[in-house]
DRENTORKOL-3810 file (N, C-alpha, C; in nm, 4 decimals):
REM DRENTORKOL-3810
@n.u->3.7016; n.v->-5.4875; n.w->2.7323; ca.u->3.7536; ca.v->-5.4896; ca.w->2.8680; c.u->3.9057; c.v->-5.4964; c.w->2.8586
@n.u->3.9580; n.v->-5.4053; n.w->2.9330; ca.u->4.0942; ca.v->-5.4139; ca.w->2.8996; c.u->4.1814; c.v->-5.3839; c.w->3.1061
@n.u->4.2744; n.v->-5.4179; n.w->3.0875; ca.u->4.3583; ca.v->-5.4046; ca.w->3.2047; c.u->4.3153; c.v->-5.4537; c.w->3.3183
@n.u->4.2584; n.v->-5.4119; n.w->3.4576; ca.u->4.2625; ca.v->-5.4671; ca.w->3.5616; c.u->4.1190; c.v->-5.5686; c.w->3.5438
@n.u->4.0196; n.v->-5.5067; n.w->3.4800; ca.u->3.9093; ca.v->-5.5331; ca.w->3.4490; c.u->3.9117; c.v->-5.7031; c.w->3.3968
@n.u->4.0057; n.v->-5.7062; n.w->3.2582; ca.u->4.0711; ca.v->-5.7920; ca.w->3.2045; c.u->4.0975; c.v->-5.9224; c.w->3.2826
@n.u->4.1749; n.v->-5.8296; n.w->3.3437; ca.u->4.2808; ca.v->-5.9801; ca.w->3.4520; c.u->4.1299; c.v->-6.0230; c.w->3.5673
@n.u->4.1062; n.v->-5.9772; n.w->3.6138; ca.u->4.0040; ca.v->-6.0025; ca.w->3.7071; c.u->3.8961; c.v->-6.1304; c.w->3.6362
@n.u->3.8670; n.v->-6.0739; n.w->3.5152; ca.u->3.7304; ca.v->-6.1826; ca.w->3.4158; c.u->3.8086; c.v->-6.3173; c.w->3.3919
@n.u->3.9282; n.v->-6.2626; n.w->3.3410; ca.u->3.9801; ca.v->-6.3752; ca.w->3.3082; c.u->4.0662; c.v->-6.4884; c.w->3.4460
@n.u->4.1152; n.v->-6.4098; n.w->3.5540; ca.u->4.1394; ca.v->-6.4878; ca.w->3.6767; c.u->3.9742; c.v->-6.6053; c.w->3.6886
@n.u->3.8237; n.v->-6.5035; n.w->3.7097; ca.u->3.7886; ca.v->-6.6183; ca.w->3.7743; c.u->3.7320; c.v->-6.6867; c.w->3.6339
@n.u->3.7238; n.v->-6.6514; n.w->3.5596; ca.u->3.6782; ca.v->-6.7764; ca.w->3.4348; c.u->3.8181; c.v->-6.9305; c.w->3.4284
@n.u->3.9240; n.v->-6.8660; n.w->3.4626; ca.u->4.0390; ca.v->-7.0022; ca.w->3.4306; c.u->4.0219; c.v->-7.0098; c.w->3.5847
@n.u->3.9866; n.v->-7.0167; n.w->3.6765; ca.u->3.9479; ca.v->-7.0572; ca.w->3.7965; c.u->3.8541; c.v->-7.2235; c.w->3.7711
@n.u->3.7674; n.v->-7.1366; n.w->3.7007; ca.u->3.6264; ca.v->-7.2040; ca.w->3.7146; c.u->3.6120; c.v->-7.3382; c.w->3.6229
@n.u->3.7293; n.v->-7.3287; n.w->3.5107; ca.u->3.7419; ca.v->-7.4436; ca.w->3.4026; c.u->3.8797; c.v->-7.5074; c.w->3.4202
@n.u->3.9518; n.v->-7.5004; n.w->3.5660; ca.u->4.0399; ca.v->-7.5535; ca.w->3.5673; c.u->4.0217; c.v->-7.7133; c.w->3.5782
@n.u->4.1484; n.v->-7.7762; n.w->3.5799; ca.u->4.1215; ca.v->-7.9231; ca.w->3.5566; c.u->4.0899; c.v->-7.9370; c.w->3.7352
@n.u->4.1419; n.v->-7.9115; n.w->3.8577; ca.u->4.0574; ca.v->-7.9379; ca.w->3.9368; c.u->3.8916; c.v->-7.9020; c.w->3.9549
@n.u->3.8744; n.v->-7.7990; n.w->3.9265; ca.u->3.7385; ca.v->-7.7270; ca.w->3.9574; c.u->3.6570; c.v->-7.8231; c.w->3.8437
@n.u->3.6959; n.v->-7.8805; n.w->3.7140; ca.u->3.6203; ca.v->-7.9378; ca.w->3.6296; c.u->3.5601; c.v->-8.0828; c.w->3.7092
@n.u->3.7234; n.v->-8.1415; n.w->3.7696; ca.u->3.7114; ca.v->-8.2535; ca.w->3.8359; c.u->3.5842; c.v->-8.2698; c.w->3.9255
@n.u->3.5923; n.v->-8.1393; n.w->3.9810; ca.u->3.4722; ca.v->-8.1423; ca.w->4.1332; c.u->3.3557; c.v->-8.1436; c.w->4.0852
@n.u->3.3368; n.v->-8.1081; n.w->3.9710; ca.u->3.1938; ca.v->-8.1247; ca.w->3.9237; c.u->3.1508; c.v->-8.2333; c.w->3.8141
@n.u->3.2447; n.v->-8.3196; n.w->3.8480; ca.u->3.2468; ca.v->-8.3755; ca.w->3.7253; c.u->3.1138; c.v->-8.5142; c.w->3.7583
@n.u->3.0770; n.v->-8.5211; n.w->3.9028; ca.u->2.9981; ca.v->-8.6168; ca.w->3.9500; c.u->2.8639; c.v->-8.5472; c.w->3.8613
@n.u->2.8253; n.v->-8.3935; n.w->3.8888; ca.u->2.7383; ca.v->-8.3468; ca.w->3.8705; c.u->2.6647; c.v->-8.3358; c.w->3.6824
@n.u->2.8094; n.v->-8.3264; n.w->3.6274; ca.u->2.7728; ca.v->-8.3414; ca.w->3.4746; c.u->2.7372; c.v->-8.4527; c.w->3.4254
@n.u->2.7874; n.v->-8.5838; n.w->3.4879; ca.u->2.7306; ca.v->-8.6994; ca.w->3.5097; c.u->2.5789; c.v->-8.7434; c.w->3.4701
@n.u->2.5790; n.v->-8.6785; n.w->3.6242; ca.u->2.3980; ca.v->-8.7282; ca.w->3.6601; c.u->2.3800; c.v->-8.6278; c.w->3.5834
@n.u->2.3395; n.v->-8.5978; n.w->3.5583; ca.u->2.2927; ca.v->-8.4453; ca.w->3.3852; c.u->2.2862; c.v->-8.4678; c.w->3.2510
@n.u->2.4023; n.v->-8.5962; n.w->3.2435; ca.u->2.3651; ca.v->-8.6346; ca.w->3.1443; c.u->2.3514; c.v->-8.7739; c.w->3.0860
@n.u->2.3256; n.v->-8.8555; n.w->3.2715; ca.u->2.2486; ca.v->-8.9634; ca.w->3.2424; c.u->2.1210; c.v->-8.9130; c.w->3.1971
@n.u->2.0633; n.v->-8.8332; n.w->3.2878; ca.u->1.9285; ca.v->-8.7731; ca.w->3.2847; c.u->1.8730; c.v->-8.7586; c.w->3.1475
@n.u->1.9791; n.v->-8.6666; n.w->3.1005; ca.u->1.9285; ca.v->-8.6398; ca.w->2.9066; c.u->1.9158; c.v->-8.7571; c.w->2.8646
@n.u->1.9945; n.v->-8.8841; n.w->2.8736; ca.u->2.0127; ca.v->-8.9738; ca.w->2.7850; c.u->1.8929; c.v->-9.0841; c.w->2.8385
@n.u->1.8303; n.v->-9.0623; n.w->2.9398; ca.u->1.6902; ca.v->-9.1337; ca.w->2.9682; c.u->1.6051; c.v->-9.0938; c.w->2.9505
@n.u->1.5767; n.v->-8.9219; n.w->2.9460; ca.u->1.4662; ca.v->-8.8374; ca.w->2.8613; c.u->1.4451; c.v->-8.9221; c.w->2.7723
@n.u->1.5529; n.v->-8.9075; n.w->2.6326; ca.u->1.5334; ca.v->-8.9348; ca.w->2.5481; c.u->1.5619; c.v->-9.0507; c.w->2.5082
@n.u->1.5587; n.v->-9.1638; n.w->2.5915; ca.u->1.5620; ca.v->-9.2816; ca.w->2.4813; c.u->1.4038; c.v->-9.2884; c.w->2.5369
@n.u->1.3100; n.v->-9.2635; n.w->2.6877; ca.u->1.2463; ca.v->-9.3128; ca.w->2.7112; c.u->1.1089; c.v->-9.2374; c.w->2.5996
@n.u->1.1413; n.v->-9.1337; n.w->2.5795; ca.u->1.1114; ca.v->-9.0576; ca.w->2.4378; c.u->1.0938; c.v->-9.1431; c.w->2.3237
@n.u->1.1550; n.v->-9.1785; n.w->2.2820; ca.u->1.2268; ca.v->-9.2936; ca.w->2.1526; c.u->1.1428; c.v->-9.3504; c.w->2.1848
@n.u->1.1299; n.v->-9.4611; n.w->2.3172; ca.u->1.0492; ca.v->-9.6149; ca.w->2.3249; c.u->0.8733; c.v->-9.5449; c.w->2.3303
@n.u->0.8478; n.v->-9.4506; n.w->2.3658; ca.u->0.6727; ca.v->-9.3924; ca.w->2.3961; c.u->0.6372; c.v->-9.3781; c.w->2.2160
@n.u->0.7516; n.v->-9.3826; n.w->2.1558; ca.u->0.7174; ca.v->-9.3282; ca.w->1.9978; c.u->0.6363; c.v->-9.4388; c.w->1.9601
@n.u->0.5070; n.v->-9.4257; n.w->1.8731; ca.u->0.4531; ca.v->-9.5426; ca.w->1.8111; c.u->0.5731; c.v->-9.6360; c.w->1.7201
@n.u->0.6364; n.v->-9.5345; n.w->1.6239; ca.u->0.7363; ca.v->-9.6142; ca.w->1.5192; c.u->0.8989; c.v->-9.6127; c.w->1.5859
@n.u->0.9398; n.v->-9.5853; n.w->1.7297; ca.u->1.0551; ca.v->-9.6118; ca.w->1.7560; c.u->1.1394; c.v->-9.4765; c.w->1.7447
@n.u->1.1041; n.v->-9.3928; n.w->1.6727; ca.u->1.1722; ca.v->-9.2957; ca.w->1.6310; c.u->1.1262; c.v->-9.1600; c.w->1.6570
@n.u->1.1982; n.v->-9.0425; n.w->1.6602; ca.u->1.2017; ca.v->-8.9277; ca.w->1.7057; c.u->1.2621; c.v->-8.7928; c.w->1.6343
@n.u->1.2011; n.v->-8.6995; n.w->1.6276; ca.u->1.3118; ca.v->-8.6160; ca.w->1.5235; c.u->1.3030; c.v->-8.4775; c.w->1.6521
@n.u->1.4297; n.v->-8.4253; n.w->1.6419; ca.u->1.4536; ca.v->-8.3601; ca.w->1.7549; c.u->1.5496; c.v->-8.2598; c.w->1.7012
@n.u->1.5630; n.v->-8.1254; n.w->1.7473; ca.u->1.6536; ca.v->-8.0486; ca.w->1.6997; c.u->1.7166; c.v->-8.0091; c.w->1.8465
@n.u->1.8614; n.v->-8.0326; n.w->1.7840; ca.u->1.9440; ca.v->-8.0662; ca.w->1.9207; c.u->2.0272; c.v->-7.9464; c.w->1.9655
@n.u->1.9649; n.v->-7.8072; n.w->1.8965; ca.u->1.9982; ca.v->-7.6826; ca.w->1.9949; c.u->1.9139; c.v->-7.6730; c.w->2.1277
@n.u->1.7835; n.v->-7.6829; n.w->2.1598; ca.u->1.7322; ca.v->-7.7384; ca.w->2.2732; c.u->1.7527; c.v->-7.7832; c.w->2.3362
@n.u->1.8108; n.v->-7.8995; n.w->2.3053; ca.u->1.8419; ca.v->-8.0328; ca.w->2.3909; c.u->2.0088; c.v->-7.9483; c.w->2.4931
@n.u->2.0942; n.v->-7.8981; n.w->2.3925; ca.u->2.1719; ca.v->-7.8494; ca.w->2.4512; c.u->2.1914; c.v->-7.7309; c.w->2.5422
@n.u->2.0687; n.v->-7.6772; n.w->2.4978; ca.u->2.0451; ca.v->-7.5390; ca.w->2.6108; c.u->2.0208; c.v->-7.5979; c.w->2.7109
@n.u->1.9241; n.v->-7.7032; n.w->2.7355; ca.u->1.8520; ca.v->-7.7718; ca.w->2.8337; c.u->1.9668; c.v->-7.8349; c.w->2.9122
@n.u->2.0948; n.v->-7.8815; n.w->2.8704; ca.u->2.1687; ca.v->-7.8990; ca.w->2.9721; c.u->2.2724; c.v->-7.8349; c.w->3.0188
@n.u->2.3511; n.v->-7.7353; n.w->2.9298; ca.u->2.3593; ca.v->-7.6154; ca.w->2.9868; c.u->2.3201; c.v->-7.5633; c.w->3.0836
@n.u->2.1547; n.v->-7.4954; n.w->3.1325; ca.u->2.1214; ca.v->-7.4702; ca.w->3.2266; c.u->2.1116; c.v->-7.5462; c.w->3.3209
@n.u->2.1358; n.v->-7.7355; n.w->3.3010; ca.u->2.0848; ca.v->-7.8187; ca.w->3.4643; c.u->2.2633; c.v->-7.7806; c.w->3.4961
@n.u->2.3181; n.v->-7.7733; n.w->3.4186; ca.u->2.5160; ca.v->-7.7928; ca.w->3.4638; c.u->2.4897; c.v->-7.6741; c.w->3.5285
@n.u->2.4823; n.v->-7.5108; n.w->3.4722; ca.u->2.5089; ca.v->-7.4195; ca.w->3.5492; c.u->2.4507; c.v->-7.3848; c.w->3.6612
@n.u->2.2823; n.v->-7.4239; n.w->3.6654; ca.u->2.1827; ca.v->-7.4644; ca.w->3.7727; c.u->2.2733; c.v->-7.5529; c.w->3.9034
@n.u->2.2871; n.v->-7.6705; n.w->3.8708; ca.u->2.3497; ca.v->-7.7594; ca.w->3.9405; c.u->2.4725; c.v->-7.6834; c.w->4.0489
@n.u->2.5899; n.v->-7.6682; n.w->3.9474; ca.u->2.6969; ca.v->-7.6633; ca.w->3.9515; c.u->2.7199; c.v->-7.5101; c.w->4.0325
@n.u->2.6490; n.v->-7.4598; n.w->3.9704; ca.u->2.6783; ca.v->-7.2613; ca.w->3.9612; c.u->2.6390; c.v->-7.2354; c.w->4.1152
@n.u->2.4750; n.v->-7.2620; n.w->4.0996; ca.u->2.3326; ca.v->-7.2385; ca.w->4.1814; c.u->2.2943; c.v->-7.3236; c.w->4.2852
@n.u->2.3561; n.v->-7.4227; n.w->4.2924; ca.u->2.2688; ca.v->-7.5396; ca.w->4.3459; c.u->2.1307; c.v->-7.5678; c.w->4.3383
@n.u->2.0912; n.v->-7.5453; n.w->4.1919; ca.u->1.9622; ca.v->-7.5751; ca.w->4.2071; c.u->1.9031; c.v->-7.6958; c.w->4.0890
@n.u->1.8197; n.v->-7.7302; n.w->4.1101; ca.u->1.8457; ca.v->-7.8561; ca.w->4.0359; c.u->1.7036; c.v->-7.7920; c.w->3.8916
@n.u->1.7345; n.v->-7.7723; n.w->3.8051; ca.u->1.6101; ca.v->-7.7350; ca.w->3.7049; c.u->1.5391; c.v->-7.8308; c.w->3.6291
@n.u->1.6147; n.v->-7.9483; n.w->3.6232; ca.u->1.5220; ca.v->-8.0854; ca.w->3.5723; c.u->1.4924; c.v->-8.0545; c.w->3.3982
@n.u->1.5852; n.v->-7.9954; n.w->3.3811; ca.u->1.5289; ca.v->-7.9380; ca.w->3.2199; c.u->1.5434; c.v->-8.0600; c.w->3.1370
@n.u->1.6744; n.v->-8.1407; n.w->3.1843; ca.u->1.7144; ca.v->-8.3102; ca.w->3.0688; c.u->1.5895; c.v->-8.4130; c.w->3.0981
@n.u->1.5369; n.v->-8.3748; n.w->3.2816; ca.u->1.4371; ca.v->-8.5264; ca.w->3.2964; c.u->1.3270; c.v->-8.4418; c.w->3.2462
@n.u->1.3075; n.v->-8.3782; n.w->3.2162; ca.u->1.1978; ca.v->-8.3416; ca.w->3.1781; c.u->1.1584; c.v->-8.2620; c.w->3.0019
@n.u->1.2870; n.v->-8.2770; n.w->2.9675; ca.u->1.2740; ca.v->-8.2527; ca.w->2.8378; c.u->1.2143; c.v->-8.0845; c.w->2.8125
@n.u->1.1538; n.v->-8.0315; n.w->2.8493; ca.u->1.1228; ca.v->-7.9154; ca.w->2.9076; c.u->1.2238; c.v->-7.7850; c.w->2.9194
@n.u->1.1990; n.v->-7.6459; n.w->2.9308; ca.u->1.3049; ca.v->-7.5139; ca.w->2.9789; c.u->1.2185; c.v->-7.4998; c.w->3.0978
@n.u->1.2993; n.v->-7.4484; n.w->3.1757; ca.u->1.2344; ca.v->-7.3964; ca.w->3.2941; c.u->1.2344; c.v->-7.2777; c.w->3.3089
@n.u->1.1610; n.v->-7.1783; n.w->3.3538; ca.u->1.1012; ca.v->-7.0644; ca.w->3.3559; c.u->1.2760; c.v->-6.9265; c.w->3.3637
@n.u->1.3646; n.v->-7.0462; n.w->3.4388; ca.u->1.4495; ca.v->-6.9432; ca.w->3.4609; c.u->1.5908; c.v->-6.9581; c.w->3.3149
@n.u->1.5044; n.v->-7.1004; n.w->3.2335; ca.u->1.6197; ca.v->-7.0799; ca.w->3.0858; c.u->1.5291; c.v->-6.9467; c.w->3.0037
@n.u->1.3710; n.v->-6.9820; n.w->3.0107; ca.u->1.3595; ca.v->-6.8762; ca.w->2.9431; c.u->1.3990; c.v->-6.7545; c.w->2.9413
@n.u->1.4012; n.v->-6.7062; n.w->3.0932; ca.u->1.4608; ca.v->-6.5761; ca.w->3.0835; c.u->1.6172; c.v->-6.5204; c.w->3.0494
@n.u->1.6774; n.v->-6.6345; n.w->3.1071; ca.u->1.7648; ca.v->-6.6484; ca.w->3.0388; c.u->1.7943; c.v->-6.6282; c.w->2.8932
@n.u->1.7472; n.v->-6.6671; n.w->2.8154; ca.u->1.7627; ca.v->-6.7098; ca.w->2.6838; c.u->1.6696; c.v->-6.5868; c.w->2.6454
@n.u->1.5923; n.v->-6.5184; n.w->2.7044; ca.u->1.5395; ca.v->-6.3590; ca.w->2.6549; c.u->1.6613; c.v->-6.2416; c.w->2.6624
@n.u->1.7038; n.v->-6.2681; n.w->2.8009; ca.u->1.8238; ca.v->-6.1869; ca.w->2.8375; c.u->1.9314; c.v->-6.1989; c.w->2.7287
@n.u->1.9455; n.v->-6.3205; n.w->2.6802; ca.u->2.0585; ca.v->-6.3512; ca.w->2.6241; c.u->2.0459; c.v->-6.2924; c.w->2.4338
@n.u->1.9061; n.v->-6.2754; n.w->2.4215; ca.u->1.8784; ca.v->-6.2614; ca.w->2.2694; c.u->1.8670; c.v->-6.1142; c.w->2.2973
@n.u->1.8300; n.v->-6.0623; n.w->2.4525; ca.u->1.7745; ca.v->-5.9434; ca.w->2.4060; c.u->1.9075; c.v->-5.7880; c.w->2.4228
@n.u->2.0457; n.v->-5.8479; n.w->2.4808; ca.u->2.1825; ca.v->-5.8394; ca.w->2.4993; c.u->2.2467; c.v->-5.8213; c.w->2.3689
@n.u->2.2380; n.v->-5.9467; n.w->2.2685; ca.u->2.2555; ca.v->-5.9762; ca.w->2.1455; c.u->2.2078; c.v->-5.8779; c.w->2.0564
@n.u->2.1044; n.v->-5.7978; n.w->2.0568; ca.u->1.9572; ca.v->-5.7093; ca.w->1.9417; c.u->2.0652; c.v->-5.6176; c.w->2.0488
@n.u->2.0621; n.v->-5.5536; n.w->2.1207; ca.u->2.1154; ca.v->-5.4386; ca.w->2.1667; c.u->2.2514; c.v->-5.4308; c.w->2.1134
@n.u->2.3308; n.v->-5.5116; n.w->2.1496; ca.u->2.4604; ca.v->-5.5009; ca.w->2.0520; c.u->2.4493; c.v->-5.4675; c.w->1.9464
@n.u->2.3756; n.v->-5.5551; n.w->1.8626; ca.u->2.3996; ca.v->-5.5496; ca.w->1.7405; c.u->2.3491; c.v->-5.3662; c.w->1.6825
@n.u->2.2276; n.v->-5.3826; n.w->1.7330; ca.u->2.2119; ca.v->-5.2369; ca.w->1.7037; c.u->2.1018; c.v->-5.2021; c.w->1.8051
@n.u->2.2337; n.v->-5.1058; n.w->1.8425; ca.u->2.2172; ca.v->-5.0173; ca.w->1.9854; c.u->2.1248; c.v->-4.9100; c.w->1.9731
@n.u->2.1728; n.v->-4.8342; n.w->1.8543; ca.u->2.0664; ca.v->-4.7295; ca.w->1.8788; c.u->1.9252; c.v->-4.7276; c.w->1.7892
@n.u->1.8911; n.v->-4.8325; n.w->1.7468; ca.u->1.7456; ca.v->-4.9082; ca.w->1.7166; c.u->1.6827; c.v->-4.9612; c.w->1.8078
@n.u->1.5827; n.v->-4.8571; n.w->1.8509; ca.u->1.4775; ca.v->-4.9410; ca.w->1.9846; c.u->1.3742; c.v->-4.9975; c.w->1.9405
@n.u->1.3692; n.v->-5.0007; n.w->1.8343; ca.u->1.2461; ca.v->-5.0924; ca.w->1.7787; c.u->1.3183; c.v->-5.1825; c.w->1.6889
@n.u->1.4147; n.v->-5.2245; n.w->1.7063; ca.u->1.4631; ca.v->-5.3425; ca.w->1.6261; c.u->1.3994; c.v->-5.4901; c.w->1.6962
END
């Protein structure tokens, strides 16, 4: 992307991560990630031995989508209280792998 195209992506992306605009949502990242952090301790305490093994690319997609859900969408996806993806990370996260395989190699349709 180059020239007007350029300035335009990049106007509303430093829009959107400015220190006010961060501020305004900053109630919302909050509650998002009290939420994660009661998933999972209440996770932790249901464990017979206390303990939990967890791989924490999940965990981070999962709040990813309640922030952009929240924040973006107004919609609330419950992915941290519920430990869970919700129907619209999956697609997401298809879109996002299946964007990725096309890049990489475009003119392989059976890759």
């Amino acid at each position: 992307i180059n020239g007007k195209d350029w300035k335009l992506y990049r106007s509303a992306i430093h829009r959107a991560f400015s220190p006010q605009a961060l501020k305004e949502c900053q109630s919302s990242m909050n509650l998002i990630s009290l939420r994660l952090q009661s998933s999972l301790i209440q996770r932790i305490n249901s464990s017979p031995d206390g303990t939990v093994t967890m791989d924490v690319l999940p965990l981070v997609r999962m709040a990813t989508m309640d922030f952009f859900g929240s924040i973006g969408m107004g919609i609330d996806f419950r992915c941290c209280e519920n430990l869970t993806n919700s129907p619209v990370a999956y697609a997401f996260e298809f879109l996002s792998d299946e964007t990725t395989r096309r890049i990489m190699s475009p003119f392989n349709i059976f890759c």
